[in-house]
VOLO-714567 format. One record per atom (N, C-alpha, C, O, CB): residue in three letters; x, y, z. Coordinates in steps of 0.001 Angstrom, whole numbers, plus 500000, padded with zeros to 6 digits. Glycine has a CB too. Layout:
N
type,xx,yy,zz
ALA,X,Y,Z
...
***
This chain:
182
type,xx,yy,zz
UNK,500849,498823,500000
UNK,500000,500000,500000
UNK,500892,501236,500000
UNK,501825,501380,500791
UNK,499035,500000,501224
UNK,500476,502304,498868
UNK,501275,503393,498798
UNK,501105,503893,500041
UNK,500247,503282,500678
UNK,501012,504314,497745
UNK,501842,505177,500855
UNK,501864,506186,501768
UNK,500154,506662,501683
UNK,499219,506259,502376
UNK,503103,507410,501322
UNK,500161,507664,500564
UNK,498686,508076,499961
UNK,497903,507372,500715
UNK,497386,507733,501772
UNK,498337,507767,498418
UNK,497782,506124,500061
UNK,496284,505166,500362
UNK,496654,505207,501717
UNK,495516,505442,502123
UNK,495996,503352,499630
UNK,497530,505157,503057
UNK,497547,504835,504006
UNK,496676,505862,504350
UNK,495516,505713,504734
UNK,498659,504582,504511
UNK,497550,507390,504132
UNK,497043,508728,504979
UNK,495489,508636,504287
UNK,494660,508984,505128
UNK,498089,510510,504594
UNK,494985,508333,503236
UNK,493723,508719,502859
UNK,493144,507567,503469
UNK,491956,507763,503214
UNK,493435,508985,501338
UNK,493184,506681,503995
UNK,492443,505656,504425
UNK,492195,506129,505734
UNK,491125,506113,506343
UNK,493056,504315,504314
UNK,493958,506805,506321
UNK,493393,507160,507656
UNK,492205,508553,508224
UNK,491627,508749,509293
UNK,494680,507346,508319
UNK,492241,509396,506744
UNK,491791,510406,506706
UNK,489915,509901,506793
UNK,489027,510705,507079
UNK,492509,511188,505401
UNK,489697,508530,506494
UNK,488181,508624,506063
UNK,487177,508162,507085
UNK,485958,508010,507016
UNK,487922,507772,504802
UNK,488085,507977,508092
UNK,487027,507518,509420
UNK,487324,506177,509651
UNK,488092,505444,509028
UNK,485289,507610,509143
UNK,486468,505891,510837
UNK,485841,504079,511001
UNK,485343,503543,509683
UNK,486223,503227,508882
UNK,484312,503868,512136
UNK,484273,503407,509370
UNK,483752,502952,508508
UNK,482865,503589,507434
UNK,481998,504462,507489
UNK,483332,502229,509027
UNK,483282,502989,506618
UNK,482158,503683,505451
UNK,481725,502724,503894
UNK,482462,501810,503525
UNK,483036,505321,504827
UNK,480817,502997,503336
UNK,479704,502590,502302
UNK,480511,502124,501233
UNK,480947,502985,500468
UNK,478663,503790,501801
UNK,480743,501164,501063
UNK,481412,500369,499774
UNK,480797,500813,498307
UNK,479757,500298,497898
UNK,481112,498644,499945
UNK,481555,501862,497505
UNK,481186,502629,496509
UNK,481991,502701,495443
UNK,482358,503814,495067
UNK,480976,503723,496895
UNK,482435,501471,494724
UNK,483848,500937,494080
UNK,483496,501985,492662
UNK,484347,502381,491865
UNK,484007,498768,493726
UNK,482718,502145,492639
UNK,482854,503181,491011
UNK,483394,504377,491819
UNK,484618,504263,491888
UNK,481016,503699,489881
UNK,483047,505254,492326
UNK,483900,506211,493053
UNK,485040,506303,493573
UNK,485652,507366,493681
UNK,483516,506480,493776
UNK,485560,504894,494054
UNK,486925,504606,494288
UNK,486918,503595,495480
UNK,487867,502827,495638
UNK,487766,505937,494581
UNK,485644,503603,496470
UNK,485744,503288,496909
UNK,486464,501716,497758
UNK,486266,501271,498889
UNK,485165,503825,496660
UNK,487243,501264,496733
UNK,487901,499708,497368
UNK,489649,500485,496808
UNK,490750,499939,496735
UNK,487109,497542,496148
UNK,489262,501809,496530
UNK,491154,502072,496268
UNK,491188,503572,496770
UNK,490599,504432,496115
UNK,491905,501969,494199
UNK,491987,503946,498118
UNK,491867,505295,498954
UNK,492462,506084,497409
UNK,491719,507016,497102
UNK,493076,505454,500789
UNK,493653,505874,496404
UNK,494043,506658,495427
UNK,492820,507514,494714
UNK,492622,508723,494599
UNK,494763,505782,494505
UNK,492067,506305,494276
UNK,490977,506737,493694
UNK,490332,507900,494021
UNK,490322,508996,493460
UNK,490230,505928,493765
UNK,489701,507426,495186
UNK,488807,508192,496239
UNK,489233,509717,496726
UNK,488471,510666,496911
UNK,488788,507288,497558
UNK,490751,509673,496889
UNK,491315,510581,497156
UNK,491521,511867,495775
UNK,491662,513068,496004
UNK,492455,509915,497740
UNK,491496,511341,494596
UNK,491562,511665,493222
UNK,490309,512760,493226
UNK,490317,513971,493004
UNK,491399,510254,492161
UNK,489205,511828,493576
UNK,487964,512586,493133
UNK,488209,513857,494109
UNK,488334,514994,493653
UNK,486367,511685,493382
UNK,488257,513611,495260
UNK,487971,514292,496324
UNK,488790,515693,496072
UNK,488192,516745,496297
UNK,488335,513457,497624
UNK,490147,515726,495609
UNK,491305,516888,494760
UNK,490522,517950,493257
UNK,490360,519102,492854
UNK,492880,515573,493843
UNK,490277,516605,492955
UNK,490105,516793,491631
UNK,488128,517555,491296
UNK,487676,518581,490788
UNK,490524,514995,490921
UNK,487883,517035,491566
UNK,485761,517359,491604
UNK,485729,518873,491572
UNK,485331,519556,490628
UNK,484612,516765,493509
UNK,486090,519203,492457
UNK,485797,520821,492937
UNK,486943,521853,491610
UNK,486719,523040,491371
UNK,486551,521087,495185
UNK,487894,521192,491055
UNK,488742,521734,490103
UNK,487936,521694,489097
UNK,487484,522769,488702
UNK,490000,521118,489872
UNK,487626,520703,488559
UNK,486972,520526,487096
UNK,485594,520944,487083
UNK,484943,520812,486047
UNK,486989,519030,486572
UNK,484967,521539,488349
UNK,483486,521998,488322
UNK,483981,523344,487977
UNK,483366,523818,487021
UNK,482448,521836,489788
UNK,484847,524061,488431
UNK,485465,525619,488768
UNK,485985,525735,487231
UNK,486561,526697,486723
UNK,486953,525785,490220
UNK,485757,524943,486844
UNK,486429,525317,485000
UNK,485174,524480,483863
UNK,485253,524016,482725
UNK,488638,524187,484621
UNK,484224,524584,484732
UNK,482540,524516,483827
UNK,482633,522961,483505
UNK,482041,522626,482479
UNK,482341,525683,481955
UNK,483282,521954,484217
UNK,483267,520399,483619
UNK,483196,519642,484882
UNK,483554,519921,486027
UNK,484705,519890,482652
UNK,482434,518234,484170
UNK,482048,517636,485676
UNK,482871,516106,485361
UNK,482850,515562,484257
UNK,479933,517473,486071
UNK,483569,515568,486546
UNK,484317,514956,486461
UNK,483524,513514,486509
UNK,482685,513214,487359
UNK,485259,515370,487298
UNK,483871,512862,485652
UNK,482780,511552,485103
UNK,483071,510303,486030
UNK,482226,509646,486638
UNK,483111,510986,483275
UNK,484878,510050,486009
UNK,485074,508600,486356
UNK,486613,509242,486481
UNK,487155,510198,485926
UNK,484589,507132,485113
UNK,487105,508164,487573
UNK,488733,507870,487743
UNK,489211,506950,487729
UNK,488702,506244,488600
UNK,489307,508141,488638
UNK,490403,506169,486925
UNK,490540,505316,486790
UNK,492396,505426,487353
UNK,493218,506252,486955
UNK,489886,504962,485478
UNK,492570,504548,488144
UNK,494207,504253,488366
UNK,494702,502574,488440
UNK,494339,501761,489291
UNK,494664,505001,489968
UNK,495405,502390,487573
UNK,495750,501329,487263
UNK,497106,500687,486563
UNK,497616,501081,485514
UNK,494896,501178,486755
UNK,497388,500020,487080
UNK,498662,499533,486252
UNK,498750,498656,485061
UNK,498112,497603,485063
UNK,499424,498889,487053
UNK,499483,498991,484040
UNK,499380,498954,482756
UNK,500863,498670,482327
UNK,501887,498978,482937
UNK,498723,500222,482211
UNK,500699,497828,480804
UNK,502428,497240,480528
UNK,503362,498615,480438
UNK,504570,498385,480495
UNK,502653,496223,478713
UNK,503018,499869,480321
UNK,503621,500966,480452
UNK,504047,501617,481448
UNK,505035,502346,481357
UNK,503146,501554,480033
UNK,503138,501401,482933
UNK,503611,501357,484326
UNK,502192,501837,484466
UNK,501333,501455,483671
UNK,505040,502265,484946
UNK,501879,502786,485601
UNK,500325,503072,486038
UNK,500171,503992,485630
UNK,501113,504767,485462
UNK,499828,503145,487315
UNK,498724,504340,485248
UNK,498077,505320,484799
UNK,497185,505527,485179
UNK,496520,504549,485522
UNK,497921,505388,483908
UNK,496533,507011,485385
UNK,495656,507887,486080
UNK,495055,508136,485022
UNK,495636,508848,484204
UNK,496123,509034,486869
UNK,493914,507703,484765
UNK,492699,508897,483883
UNK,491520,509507,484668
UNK,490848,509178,485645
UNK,491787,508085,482570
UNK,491565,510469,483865
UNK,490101,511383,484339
UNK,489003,511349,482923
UNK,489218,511890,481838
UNK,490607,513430,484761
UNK,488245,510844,483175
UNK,487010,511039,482250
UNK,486461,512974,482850
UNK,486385,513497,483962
UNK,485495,509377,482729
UNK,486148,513578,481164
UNK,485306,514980,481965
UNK,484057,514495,480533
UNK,483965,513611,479681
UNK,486446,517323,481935
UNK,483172,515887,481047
UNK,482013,516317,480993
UNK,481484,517656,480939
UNK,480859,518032,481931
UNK,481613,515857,481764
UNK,481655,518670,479694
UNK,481069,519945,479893
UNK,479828,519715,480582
UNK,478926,518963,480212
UNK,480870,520701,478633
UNK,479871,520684,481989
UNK,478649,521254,482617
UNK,477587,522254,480960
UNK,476392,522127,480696
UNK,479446,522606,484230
UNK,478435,522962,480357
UNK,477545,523826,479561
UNK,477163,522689,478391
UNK,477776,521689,478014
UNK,478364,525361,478960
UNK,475464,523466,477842
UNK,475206,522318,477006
UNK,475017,522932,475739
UNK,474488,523951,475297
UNK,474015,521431,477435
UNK,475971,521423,475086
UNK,475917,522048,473523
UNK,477484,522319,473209
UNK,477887,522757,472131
UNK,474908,523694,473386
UNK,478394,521957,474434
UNK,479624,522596,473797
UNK,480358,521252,474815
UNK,480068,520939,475970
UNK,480046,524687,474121
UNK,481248,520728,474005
UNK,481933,519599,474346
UNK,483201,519739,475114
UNK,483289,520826,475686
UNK,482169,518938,473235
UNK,484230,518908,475283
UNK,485439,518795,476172
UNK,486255,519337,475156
UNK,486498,518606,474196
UNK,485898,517299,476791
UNK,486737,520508,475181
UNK,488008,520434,473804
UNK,489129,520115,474077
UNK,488980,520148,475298
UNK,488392,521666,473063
UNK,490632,519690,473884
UNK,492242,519654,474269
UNK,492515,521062,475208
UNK,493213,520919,476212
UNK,493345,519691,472653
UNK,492082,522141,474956
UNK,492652,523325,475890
UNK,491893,522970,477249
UNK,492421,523298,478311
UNK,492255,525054,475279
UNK,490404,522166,477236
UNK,490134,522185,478408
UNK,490995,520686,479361
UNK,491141,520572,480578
UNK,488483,522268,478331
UNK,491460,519647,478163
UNK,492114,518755,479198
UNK,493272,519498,479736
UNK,493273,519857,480914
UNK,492587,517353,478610
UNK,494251,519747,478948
UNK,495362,520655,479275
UNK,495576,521452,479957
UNK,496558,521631,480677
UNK,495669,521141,478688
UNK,494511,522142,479790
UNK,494633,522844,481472
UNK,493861,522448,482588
UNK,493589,523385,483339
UNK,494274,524294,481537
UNK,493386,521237,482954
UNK,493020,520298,484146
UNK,493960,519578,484028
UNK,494251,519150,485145
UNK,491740,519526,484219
UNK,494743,519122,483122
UNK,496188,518548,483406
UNK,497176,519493,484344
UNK,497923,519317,485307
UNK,496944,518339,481934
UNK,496958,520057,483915
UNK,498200,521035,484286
UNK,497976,521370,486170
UNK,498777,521113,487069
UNK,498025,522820,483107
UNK,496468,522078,486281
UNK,496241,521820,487687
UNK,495792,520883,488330
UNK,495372,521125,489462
UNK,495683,522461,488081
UNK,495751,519800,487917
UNK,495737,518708,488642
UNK,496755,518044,489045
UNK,496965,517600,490173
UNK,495155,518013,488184
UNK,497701,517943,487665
UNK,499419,518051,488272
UNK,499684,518002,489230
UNK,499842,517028,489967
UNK,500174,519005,488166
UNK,499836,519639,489491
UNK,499735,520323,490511
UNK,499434,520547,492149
UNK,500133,521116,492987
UNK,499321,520674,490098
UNK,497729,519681,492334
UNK,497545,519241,493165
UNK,498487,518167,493850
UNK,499248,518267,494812
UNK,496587,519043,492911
UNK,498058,516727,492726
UNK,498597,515641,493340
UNK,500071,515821,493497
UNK,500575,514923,494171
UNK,498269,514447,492616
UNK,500981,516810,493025
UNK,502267,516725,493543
UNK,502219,517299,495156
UNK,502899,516737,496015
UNK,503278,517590,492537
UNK,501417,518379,495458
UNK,501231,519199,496674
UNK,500606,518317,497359
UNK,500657,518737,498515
UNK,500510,520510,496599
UNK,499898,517089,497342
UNK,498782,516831,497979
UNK,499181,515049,498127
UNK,499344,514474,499203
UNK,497294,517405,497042
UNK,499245,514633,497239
UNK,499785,513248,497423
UNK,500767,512795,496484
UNK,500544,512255,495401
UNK,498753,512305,497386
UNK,502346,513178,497221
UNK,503240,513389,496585
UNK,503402,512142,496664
UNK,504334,512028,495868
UNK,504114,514284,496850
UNK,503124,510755,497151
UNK,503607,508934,497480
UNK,503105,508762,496197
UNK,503721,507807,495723
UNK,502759,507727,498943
UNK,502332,509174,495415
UNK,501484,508712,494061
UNK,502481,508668,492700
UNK,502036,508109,491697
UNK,500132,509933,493738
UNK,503932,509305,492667
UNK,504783,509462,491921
UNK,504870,507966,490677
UNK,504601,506795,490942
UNK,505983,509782,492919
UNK,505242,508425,489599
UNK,505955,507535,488942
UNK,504421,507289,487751
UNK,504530,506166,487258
UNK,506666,506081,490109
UNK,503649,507724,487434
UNK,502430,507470,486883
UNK,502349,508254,485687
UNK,503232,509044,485355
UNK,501352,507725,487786
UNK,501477,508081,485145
UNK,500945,509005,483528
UNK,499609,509558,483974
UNK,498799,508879,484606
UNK,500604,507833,481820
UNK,499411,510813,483623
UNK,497932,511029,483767
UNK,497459,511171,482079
UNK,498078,511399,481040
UNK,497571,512569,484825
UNK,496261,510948,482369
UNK,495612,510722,480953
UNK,494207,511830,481340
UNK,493706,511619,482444
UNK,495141,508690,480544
UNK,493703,512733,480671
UNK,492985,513906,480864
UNK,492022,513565,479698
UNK,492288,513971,478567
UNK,493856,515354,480804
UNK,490847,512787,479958
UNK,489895,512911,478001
UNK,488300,513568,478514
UNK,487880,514034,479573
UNK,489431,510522,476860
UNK,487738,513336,477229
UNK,486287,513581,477148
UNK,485982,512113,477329
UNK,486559,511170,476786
UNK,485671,514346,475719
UNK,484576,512065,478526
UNK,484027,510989,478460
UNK,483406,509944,477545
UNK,483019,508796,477763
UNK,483516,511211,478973
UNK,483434,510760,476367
UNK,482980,510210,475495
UNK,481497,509541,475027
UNK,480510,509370,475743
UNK,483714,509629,475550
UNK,481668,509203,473523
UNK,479904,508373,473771
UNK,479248,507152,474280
UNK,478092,506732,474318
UNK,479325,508135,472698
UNK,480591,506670,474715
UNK,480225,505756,475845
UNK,480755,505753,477185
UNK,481413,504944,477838
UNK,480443,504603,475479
UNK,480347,506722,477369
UNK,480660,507231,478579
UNK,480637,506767,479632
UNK,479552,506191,479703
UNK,480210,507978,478775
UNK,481426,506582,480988
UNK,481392,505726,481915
UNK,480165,506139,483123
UNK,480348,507279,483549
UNK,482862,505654,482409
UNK,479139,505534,483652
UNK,478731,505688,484598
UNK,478808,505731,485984
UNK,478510,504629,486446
UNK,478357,505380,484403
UNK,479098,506586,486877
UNK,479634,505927,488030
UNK,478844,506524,489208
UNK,478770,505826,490219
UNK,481221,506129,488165
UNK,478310,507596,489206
UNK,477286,508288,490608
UNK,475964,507698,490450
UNK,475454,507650,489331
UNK,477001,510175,490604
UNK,475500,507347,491251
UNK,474121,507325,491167
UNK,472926,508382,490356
UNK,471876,508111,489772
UNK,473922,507335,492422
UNK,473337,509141,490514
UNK,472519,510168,489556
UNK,472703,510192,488129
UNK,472009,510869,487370
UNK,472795,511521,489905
UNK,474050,509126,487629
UNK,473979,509174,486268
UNK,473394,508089,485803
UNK,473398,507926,484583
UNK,475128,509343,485685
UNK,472574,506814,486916
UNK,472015,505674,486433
UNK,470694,506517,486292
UNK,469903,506256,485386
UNK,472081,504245,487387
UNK,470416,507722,487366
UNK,468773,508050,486804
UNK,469086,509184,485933
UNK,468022,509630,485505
UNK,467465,508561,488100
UNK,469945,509748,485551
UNK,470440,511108,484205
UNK,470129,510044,483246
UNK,469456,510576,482363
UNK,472486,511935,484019
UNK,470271,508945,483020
UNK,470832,508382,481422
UNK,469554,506970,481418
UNK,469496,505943,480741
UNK,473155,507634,481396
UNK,468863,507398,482256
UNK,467453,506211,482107
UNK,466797,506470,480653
UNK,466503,507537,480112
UNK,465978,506535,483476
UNK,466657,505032,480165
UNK,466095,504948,478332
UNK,467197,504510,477952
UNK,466961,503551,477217
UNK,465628,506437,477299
UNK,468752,504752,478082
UNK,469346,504403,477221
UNK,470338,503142,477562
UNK,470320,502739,478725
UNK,469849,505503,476784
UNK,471076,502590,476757
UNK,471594,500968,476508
UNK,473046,501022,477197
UNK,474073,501600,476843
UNK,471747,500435,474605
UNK,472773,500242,478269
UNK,474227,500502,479159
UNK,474871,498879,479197
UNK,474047,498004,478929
UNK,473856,501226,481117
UNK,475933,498539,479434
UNK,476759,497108,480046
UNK,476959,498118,481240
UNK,477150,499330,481331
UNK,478475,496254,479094
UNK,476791,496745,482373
UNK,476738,496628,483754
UNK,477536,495696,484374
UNK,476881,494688,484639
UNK,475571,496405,484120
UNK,479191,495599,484860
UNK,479684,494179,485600
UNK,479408,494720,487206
UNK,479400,495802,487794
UNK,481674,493661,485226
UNK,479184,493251,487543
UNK,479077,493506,489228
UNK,480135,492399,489736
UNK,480529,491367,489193
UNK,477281,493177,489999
UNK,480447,492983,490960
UNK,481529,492349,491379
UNK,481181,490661,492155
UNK,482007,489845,492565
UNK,482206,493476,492391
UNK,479515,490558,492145
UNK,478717,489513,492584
UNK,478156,488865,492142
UNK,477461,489738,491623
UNK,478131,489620,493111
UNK,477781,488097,491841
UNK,476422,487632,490770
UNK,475201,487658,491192
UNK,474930,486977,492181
UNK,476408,486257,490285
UNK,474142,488467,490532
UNK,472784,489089,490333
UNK,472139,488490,489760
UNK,471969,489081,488693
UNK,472640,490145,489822
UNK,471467,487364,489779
UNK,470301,486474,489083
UNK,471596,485802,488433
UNK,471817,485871,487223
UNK,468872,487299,487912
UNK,472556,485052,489469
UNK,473205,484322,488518
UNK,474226,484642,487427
UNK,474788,483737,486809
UNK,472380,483888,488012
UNK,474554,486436,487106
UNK,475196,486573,486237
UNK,476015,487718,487056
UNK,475652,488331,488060
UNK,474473,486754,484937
UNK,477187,487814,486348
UNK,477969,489240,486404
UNK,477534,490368,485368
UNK,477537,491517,485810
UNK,479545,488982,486121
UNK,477185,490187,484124
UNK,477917,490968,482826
UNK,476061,491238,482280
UNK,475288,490362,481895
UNK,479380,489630,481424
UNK,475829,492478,482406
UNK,474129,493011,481892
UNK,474650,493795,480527
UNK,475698,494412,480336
UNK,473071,494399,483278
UNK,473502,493535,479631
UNK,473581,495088,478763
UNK,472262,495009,478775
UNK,471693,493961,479082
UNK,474368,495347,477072
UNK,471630,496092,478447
UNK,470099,496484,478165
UNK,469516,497784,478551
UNK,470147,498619,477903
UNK,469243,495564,478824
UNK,468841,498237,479104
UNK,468156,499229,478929
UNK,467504,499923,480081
UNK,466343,499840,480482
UNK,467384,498892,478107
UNK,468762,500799,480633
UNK,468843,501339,481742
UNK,466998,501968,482028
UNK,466219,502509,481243
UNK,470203,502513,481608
UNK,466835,501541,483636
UNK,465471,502180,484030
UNK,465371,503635,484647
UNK,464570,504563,484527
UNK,464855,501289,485041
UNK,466995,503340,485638
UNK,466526,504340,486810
UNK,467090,503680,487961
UNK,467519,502526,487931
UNK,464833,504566,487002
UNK,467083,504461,489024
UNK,467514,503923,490596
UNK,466510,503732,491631
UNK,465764,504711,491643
UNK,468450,504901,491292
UNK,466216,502932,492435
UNK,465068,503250,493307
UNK,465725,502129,494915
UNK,465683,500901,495000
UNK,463194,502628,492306
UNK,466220,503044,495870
UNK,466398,502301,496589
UNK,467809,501692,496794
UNK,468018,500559,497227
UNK,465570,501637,496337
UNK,468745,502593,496427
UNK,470331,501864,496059
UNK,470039,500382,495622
UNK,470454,499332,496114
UNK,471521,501785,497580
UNK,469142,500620,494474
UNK,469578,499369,493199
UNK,469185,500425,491625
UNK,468497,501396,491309
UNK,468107,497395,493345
UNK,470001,499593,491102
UNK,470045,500194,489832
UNK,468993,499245,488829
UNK,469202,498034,488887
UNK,471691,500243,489310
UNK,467883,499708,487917
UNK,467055,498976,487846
UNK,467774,498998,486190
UNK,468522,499863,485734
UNK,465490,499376,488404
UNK,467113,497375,485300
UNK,467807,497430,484114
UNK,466668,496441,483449
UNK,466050,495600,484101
UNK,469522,496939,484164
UNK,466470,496718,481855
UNK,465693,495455,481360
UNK,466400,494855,480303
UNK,466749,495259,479194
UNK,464265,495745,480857
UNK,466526,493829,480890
UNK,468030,493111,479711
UNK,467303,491610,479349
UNK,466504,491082,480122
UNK,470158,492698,480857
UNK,467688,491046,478122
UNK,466523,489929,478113
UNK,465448,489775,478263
UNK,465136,488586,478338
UNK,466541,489269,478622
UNK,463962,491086,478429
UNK,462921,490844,478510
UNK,462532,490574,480117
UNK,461507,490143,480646
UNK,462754,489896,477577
UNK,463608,490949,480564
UNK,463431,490821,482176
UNK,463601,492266,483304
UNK,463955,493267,482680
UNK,464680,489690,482618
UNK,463474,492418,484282
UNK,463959,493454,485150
UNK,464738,492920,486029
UNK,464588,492048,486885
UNK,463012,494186,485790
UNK,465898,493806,485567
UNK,466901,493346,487015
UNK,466982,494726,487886
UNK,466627,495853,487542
UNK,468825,492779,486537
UNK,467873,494055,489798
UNK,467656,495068,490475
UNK,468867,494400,491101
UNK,469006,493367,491757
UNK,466244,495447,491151
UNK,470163,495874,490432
UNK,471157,495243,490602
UNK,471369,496701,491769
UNK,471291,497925,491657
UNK,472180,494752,489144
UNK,471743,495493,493136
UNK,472708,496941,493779
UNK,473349,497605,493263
UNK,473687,497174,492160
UNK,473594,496873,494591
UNK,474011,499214,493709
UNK,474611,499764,493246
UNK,475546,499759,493964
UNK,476344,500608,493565
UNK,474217,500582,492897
UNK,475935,499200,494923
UNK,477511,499437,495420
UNK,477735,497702,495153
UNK,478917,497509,495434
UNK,477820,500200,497473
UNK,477306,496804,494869
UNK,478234,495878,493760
UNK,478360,495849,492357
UNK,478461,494810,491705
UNK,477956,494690,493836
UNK,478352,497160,491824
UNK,478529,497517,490407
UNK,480275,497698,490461
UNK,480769,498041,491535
UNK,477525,499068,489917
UNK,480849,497541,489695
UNK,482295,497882,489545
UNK,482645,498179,488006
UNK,483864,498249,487853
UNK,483208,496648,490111
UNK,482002,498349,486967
UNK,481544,498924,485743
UNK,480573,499192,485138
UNK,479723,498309,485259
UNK,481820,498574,485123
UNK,480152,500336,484275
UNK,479148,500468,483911
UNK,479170,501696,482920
UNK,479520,502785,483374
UNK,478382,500463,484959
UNK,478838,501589,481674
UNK,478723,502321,480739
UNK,477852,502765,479480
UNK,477399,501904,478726
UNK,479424,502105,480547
UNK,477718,503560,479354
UNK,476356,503687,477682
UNK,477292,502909,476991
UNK,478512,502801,477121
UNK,475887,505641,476556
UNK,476171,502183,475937
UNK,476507,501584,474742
UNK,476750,502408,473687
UNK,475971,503355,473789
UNK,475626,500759,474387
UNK,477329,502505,472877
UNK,476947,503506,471600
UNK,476133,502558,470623
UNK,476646,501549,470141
UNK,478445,504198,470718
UNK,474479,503056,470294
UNK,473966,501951,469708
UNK,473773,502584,468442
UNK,472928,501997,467765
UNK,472749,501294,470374
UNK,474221,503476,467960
UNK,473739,503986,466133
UNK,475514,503426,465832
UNK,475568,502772,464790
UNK,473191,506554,465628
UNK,476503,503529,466337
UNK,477687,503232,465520
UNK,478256,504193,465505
UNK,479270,504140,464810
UNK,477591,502804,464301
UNK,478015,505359,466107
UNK,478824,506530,465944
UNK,480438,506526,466056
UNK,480889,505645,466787
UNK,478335,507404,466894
UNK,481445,507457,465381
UNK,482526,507117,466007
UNK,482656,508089,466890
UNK,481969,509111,466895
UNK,483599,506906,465246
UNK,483696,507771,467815
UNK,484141,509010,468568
UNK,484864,510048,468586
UNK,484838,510801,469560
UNK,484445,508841,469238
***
């Protein structure tokens, strides 16, 4: 366990709500959003998903964004400069995190889901769902997001309704179903 994950683990209390799309099973993660959220709102973009992981290149940090304004997308000047102060942060803030790549994109059209409010923002449309449990027997959903009711995420996949918790979700994303590219 890095330094980071120690102090941010020690930073988060006794106990708390198992929320693995947020970061919750990795303090890096968690700690990411927590730096990072309030930066990328203050420059009109809402921070989608964090991903830290190790890769044949060594580890890498991405940030999925999201223009708050509508009608006008993520351009390169806006990663670049959330690169730049985010940098910034994590050198000031969790300097044990060293040795990594950050990766700065637009969430794209298949965009990752990860708050609860984006399972009821994006209800109607065609998502894949892995859970870290099996839910009627399966891990791996695609179909046709409902909505949330009750910390479960509701889905109709196969002509069926599922009611998959939301804190054993550990992926989840829109489909792109016309073929668009990105």
């Amino acid at each position: 366990m890095f330094a980071a994950e120690e102090n941010l683990t020690a930073m988060g209390g006794a106990e708390k709500k198992r929320v693995p799309l947020l970061g919750g099973d990795s303090p890096v993660v968690a700690g990411v959003w927590k730096l990072v959220e309030p930066v990328c709102a203050s420059e009109g973009m809402e921070l989608v998903f964090v991903e830290f992981q190790k890769e044949s290149s060594g580890r890498v940090l991405r940030l999925y964004l999201e223009s708050l304004v509508s009608d006008r997308g993520v351009t390169l000047e806006d990663c670049a400069t959330l690169s730049r102060q985010v940098t910034g942060l994590l050198d000031a803030y969790m300097p044990e995190i060293d040795n990594y790549t950050l990766e700065v994109s637009s969430a794209g059209i298949e965009r990752p889901l990860a708050k609860e409010s984006d399972f009821e923002r994006f209800a109607g449309s065609l998502v894949k769902i892995r859970t870290a449990e099996p839910v009627s027997d399966r891990k791996n959903f695609k179909g046709v997001l409902l909505g949330v009711a009750d910390g479960n995420v509701k889905l109709m996949a196969d002509g069926k309704e599922f009611l998959i918790p939301y804190d054993e979700i550990t992926k989840a994303k829109l489909v792109n179903e016309y073929g668009v590219s990105q």
